[in-house]
C-alpha positions as CSV (number, residue, x, y, z in Angstrom):
1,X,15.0,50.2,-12.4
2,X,14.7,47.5,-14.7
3,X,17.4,45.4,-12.7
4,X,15.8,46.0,-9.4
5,X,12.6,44.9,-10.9
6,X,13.9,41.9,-12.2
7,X,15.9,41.0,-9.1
8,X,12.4,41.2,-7.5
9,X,10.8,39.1,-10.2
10,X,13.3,36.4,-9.6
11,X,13.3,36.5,-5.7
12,X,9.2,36.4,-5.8
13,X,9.5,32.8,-8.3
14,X,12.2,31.8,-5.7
15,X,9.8,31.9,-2.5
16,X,7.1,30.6,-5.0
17,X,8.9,27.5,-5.6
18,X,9.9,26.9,-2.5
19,X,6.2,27.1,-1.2
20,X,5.5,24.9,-3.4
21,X,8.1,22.2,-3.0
22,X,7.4,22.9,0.9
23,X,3.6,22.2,-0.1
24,X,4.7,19.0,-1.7
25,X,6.3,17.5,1.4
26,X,3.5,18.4,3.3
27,X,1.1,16.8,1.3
28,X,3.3,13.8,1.5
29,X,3.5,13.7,5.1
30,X,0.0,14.0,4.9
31,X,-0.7,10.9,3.1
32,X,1.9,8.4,4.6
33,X,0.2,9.2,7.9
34,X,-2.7,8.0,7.0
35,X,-1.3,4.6,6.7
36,X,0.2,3.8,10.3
37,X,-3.3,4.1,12.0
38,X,-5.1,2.2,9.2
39,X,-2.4,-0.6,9.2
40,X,-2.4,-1.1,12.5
41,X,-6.2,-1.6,13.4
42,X,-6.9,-3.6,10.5
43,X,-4.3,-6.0,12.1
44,X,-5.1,-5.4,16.0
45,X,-8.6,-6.4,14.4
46,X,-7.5,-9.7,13.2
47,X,-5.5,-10.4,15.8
48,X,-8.4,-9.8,18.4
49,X,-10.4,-12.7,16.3
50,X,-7.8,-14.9,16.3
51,X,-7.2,-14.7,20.6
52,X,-10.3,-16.7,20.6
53,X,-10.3,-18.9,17.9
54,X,-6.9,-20.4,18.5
55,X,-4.4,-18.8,21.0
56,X,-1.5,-20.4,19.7
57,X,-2.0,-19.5,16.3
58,X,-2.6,-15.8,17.9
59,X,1.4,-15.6,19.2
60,X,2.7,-16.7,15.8
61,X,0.8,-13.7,14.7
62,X,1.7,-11.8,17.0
63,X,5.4,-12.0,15.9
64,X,4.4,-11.6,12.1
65,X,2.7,-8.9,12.8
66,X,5.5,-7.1,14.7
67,X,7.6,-7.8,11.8
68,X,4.9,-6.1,9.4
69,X,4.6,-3.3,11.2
70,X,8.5,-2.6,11.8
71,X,8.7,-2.6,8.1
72,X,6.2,0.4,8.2
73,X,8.1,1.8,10.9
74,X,11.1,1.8,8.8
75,X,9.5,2.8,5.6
76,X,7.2,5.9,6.9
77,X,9.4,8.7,6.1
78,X,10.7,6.9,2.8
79,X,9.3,8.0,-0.6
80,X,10.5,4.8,-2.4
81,X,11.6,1.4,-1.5
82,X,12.7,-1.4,-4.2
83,X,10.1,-3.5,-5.5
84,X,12.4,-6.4,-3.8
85,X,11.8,-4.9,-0.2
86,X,8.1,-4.1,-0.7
87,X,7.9,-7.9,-2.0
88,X,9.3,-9.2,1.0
89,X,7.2,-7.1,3.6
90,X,3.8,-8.4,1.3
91,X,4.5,-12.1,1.4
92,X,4.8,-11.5,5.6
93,X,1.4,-9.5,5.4
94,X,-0.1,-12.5,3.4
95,X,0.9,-15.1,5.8
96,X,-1.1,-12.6,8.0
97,X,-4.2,-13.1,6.1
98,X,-3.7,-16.3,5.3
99,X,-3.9,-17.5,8.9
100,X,-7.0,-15.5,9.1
101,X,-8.6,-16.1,6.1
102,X,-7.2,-20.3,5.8
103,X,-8.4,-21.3,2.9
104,X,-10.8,-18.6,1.6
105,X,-8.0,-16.7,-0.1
106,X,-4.9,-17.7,-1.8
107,X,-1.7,-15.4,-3.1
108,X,0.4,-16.1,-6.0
109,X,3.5,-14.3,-6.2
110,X,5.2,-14.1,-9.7
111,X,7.6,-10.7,-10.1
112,X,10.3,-10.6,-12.7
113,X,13.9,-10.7,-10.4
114,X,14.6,-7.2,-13.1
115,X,11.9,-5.9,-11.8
116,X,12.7,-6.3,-8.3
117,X,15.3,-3.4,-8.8
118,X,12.8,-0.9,-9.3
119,X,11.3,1.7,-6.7
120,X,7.5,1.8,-5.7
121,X,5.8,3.5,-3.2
122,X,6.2,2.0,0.3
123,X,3.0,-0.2,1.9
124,X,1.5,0.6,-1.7
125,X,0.7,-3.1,-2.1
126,X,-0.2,-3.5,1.6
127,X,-3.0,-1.2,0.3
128,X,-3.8,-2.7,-2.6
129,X,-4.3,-6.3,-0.8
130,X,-6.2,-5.5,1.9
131,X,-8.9,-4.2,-0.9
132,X,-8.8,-7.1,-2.6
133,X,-10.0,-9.0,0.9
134,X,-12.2,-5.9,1.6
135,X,-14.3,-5.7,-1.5
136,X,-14.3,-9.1,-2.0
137,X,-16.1,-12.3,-0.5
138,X,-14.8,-15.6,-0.3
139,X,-15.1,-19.2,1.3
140,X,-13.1,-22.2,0.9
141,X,-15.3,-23.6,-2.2
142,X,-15.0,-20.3,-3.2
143,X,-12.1,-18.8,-2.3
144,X,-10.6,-15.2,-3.6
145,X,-7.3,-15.6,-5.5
146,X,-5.0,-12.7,-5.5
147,X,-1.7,-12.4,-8.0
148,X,1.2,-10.6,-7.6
149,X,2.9,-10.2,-11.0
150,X,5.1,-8.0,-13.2
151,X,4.6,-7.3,-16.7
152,X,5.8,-4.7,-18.9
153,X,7.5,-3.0,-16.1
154,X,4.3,-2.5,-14.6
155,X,4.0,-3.8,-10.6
156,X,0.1,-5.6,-10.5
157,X,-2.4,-6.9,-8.2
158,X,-5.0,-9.3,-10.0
159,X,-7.9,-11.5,-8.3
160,X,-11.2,-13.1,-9.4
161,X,-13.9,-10.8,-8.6
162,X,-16.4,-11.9,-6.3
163,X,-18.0,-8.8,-4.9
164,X,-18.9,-8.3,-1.2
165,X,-22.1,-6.9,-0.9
166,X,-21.4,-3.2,1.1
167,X,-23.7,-1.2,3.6
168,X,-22.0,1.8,2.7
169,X,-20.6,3.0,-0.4
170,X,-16.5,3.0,-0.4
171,X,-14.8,6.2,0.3
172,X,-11.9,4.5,-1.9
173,X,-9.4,6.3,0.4
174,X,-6.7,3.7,-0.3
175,X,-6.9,3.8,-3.7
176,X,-6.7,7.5,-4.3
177,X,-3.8,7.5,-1.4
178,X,-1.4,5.7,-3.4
179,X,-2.8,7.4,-6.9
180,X,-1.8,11.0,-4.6
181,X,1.6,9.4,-3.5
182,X,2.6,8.7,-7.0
183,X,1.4,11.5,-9.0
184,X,3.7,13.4,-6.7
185,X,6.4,11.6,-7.3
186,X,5.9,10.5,-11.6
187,X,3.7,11.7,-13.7
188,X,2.9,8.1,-14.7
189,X,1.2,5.3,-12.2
190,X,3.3,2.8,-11.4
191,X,0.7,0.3,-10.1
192,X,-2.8,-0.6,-11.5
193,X,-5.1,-3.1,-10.2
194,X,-6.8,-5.5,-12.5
195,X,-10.0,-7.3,-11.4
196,X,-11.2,-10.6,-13.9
């Protein structure tokens, strides 16, 4: 009796975990989709503004952008990439903005090559950028400056603050996406995002 019984306790904590790790992967799932669609409106968006305001500027972009989003292509059904990879994909998503935005916001890009080694969470930074230009205002006078640095084996996004004005209050979706991602993965965060 007391073997039967424990042969159920054990197959019972068996189907458990694997409920569990099979409600892990959905959740996971869960939140990379909710990147694509974002992603790629955001960029249809600016790509719509740019048609008009200077075609030719609008096919270079074009490309860019089909080189942005084959990286997320390639990434979705990652959990990690290297730092060196997710680099590489947000200098291409800058010069996105940066045709947009000209001189109203400028990036600085200043990773340790160590650090490049290391694993984040793919189109985390993506994320993390296009909040800085969302949440932010900026001209060419004033224009927002956003830095890309490593320090302490920590991956981080800096800019001057220089707060937009909102309608609405933010759902902070993004944010709390890549907080999600993480704490499923580590039970540390691997990026932060500093505001002066």
């Amino acid at each position: 009796e007391i073997s039967k019984l424990y042969s159920r306790t054990i197959k019972i904590q068996n189907q458990k975990n694997l409920l569990e790790i099979q409600n892990i992967n959905i959740e996971k799932d869960f939140l990379k989709s909710q990147l694509n669609p974002h992603f790629l409106f955001n960029t249809l968006n600016v790509l719509t503004a740019l048609v008009d305001e200077n075609p030719e500027q609008a096919q270079k972009f074009t490309t860019s952008m089909s080189k942005v989003y084959r990286y997320v292509l390639e990434q979705k059904d990652k959990e990690l990439v290297t730092v060196e990879e997710e680099l590489d994909f947000a200098q291409t998503y800058c010069n996105l903005l940066k045709t947009r935005f000209e001189d109203s916001v400028n990036f600085e890009f200043q990773v340790d090559e160590k650090e490049k080694k290391s694993f984040v969470v793919p189109l985390s930074l993506q994320l993390l950028l296009e909040n800085c230009i969302k949440h932010n205002f900026a001209t060419a006078h004033k224009p927002l400056n956003i830095r890309i640095y490593s320090e302490n084996g920590y991956l981080l996004i800096e800019n001057n603050l220089m707060a937009r004005e909102q309608v609405k209050e933010s759902a902070g979706i993004g944010l709390s996406n890549i907080v999600q991602r993480y704490s499923l993965l580590t039970k540390q965060n691997k990026k932060k995002k500093k505001s002066k």
